[in-house]
Structure formats: C-alpha cells, structure tokens
C-alpha positions in Angstrom: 92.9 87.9 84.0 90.4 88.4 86.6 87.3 86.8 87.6 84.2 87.6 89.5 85.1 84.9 91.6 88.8 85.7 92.8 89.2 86.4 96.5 89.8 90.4 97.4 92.5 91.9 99.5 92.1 95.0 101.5 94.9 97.7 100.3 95.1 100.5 102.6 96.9 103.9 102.4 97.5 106.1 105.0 98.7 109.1 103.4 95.3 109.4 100.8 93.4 107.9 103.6 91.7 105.6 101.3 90.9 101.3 101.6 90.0 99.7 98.2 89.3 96.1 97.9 91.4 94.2 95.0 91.4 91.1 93.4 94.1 88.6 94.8 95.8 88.3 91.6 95.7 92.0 90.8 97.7 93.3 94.8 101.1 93.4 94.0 100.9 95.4 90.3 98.0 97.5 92.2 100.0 98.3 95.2 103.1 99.2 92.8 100.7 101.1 90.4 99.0 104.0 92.9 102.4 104.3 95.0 104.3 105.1 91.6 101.7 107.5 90.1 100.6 109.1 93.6 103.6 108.8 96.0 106.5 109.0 93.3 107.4 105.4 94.0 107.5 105.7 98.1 105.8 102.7 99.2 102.7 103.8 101.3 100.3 101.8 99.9 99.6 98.6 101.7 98.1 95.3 102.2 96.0 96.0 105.2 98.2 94.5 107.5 96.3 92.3 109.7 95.3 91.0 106.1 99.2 90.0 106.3 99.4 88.8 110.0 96.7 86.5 109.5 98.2 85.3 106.1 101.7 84.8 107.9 100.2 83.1 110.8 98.3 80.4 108.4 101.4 79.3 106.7 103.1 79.4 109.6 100.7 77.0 111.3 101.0 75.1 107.6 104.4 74.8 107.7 104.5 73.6 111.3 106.1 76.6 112.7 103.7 77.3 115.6 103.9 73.2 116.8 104.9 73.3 120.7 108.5 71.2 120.5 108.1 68.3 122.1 
C-alpha cells in the first residue's frame, strides 16, 4: 500500500515514448506490468536511468566505494 507521501520514480519507455512518475514501492511490479501487457514481456520499460546512476553512486559513496585508497 501506497501513500501520498512515498517518493516517485521516473519510468521511461522508449518504444511508446511515454515517462510516468510511480511510487517507489509500486517500480518494479509497474515496470514488469506495461512491459508484459505492451511489449510481450521484452523489457523496454525503465527506470529513467540517471534515476539509477544517481541511486548507484549514493550507495556507493555509502558503502565507501568512491573513498580515494590511502
């Protein structure tokens, strides 16, 4: 279950040329959901990808993965 107050995630597809906003909880079955009724299970659909970069970079910076070695 959703609230008002969840985050929203960009989810981009190039082949119906559309960008909806979902909430955070809600992505992944989202994603799965218009790729298996309107791509026959071909994963287009996507997290907008700098969404994902920026995600990646954060927990790598969390997990101490971007520290110089000293």
């Amino acid at each position: 279950m959703t609230s008002d107050d969840d985050p929203t995630v960009p989810i981009i597809c190039s082949a119906c040329e559309t960008t909806t906003r979902v909430p955070l909880p809600e992505v992944a079955e989202a994603v799965e959901r218009h790729n298996e009724s309107v791509h026959d299970g071909e994963s287009i659909a996507e997290v907008d990808p700098a969404v994902v970069d920026r995600l990646a970079d954060l927990v790598a910076d969390d997990m101490g993965l971007l520290d110089d070695p000293e």
